[in-house]
C-alpha positions in Angstrom: 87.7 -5.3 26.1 85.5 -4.8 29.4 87.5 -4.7 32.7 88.7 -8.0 34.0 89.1 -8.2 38.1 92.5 -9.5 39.4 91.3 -13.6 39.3 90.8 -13.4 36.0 94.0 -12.0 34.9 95.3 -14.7 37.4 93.3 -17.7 35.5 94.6 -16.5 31.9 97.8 -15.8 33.1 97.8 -20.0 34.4 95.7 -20.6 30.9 99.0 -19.3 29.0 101.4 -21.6 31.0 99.7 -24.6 31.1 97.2 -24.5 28.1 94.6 -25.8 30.1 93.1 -25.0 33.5 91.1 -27.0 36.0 88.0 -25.5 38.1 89.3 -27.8 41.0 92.5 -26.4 40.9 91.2 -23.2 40.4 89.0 -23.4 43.4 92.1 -24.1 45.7 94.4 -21.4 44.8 91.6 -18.4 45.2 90.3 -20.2 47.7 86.5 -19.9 46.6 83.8 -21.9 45.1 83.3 -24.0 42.2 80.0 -21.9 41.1 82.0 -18.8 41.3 84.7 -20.4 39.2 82.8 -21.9 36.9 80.7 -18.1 36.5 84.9 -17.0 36.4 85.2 -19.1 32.8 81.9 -18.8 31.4 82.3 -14.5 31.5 86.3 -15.3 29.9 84.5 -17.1 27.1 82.0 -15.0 26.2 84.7 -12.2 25.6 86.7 -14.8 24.0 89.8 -15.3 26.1 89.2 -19.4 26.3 87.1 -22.5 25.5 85.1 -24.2 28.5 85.3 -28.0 28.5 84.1 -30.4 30.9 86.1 -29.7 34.4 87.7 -26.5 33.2 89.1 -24.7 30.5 91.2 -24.6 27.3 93.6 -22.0 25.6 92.3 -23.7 22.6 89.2 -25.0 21.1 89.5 -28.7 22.2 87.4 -30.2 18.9 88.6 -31.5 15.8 87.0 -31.0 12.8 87.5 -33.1 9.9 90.0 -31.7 6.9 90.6 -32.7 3.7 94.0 -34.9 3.5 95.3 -32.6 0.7 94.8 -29.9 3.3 96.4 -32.2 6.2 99.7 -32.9 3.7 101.2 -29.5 4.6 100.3 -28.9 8.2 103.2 -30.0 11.0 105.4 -31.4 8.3 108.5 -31.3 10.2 107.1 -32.5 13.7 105.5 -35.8 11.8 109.0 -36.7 9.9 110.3 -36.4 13.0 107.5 -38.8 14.5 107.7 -41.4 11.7 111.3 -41.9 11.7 110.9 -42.6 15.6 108.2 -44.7 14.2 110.4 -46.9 11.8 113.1 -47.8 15.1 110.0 -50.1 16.1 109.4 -51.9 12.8 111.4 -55.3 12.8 112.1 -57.4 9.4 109.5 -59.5 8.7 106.8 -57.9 10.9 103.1 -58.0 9.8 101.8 -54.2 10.6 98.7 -52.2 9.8 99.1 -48.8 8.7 95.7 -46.9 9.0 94.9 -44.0 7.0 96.0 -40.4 7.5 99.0 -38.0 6.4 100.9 -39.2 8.9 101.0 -42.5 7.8 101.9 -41.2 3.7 105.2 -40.0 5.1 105.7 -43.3 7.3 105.5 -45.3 3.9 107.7 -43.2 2.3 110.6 -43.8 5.2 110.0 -47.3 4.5 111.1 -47.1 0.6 114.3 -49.2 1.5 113.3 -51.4 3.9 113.4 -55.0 3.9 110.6 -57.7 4.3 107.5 -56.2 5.9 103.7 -57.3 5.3 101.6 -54.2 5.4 97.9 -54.3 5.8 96.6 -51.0 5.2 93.5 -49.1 4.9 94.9 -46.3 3.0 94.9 -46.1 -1.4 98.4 -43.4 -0.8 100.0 -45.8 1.6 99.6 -48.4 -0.4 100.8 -47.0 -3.8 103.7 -45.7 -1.8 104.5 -49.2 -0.8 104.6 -50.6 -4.2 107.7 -49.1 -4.3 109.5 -51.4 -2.7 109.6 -55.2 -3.6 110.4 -56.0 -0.4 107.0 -55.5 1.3 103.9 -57.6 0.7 100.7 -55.1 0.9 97.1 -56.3 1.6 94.7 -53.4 0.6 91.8 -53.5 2.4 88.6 -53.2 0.2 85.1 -51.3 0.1 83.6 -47.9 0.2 86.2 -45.2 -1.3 86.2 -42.2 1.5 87.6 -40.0 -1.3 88.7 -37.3 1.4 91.2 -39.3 3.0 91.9 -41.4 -0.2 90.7 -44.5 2.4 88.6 -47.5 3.0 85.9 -47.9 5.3 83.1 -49.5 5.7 81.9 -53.4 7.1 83.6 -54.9 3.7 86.8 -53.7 5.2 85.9 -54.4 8.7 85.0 -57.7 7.4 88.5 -58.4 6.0 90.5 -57.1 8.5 89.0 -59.7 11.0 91.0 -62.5 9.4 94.4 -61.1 9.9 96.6 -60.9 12.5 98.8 -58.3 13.1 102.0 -57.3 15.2 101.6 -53.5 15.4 99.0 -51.1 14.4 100.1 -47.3 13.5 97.6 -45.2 13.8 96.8 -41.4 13.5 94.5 -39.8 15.4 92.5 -36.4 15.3 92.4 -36.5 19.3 93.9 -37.4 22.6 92.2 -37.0 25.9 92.8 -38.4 28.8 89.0 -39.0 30.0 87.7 -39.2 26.3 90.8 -41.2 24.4 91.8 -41.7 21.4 89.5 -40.7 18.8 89.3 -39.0 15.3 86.3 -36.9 13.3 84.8 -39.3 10.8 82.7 -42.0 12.5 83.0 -44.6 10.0 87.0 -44.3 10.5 86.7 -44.3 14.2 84.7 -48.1 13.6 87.3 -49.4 11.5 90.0 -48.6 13.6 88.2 -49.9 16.7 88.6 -53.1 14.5 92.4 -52.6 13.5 93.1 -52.5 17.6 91.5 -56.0 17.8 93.7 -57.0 15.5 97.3 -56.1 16.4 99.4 -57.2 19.7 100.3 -53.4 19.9 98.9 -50.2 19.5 101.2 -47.5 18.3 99.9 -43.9 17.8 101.7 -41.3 15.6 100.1 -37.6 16.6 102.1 -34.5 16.4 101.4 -32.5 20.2 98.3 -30.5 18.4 96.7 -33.1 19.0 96.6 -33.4 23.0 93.8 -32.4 24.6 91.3 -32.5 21.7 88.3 -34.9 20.9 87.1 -35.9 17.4 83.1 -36.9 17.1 84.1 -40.7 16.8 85.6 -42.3 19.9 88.3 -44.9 18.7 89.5 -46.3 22.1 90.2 -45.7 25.8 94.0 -45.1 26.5 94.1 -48.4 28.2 94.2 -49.6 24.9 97.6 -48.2 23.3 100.9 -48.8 24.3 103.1 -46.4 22.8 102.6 -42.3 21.6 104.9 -40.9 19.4 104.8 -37.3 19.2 107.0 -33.9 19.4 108.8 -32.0 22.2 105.2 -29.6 22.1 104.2 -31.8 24.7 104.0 -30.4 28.2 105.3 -32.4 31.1 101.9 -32.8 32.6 100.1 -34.3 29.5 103.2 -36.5 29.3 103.0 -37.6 33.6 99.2 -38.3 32.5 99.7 -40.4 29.8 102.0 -42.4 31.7 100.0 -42.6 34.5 97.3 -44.9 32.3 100.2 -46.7 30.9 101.1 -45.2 27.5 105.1 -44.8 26.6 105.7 -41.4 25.5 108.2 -41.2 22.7 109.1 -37.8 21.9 110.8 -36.6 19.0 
């Protein structure tokens, strides 16, 4: 590796705390300008050492690419069972909720195996044969174009359906949270039909392990302004947690 002067030991040394650097802040603590920072992180990424992203720079490659849901099944395990039974404590008898599609939401339909009356709209072919486990829940199953790899609908026949329901709470999982960008996840056609399922529920409730933070997918779902609650695991650093807040999203960590 060529020879690195003491500022940039300095910036990766504040990349490794934090995860994520700012050139604003950057330019205040060397006390120099935001060309010379920004010609700081563009030499650190060509050898490697981060990701540039608009206003600074990430420990981590900040976009999500899309995986195959067989693929998704075994990643995070623990930190989403943790994050779904969190999610069950705001489930009431006798609400009517929309489970999206997603891994995340396979293992939230399996907590609910014994609960009582529930009407579940979902977008998901696993969620719903999960469901049909339990006598107790009524499940609508949205209809139209089979995205085989996340064994979900999408489409405008599905769109089209959901506008005719009403719904207390939405779950949703998400391939990305930023605070500028927002919600948002890698296929564009799911991005659309969630845009929907927000329209149609009184609250927005998103289930995304800490991986998740700071990343964008290609489709934007929604500003921040639009959920009310994040359930996710103790990876989350107190600053992603104060900025969340700040917009007005409860943090539930688990």
């Amino acid at each position: 590796m060529e020879k690195l002067i003491p500022r940039h030991d300095e910036i990766l040394k504040e990349l490794d705390e934090k995860g994520h650097v700012l050139v604003q802040d950057l330019c205040e603590k060397f006390n120099v300008s935001s060309v010379t920072v920004r010609k700081d992180l563009n030499y650190l990424e060509s050898l490697g050492l981060l990701f540039r992203n608009h206003g600074g720079a990430s420990k981590h490659v900040r976009y999500a690419y899309e995986r195959n849901v067989n693929e998704k099944e075994n990643i995070n395990v623990e930190a989403k069972q943790g994050i779904v039974k969190a999610a069950v404590e705001l489930i009431q008898e006798n609400d009517c909720i929309i489970l999206a599609s997603g891994t995340t939401m396979h293992y939230l339909a399996r907590m609910l195996g014994n609960f009582g009356r529930l009407t579940v709209l979902t977008s998901s072919l696993r969620v719903a044969l999960e469901l049909c486990n339990n006598p107790e829940i009524n499940i609508i199953q949205l209809g139209g174009e089979v995205r085989k790899s996340s064994t979900s609908i999408v489409g405008s026949i599905s769109e089209g359906i959901l506008k005719q329901f009403s719904c207390n709470k939405l779950f949703l999982g998400v391939d990305g949270i930023d605070l500028d960008f927002g919600i948002s996840t890698s296929n564009a056609a799911e991005a659309h039909l969630n845009q929907v399922m927000i329209d149609c529920a009184d609250q927005v409730i998103i289930l995304a392990d800490s991986t998740k933070l700071n990343k964008k997918g290609f489709g934007k779902i929604a500003s921040l302004d639009k959920v009310d609650y994040l359930i996710t695991d103790d990876g989350i650093s107190a600053e992603d947690k104060a900025g969340l807040e700040e917009v007005g999203v409860t943090v539930i960590i688990k």
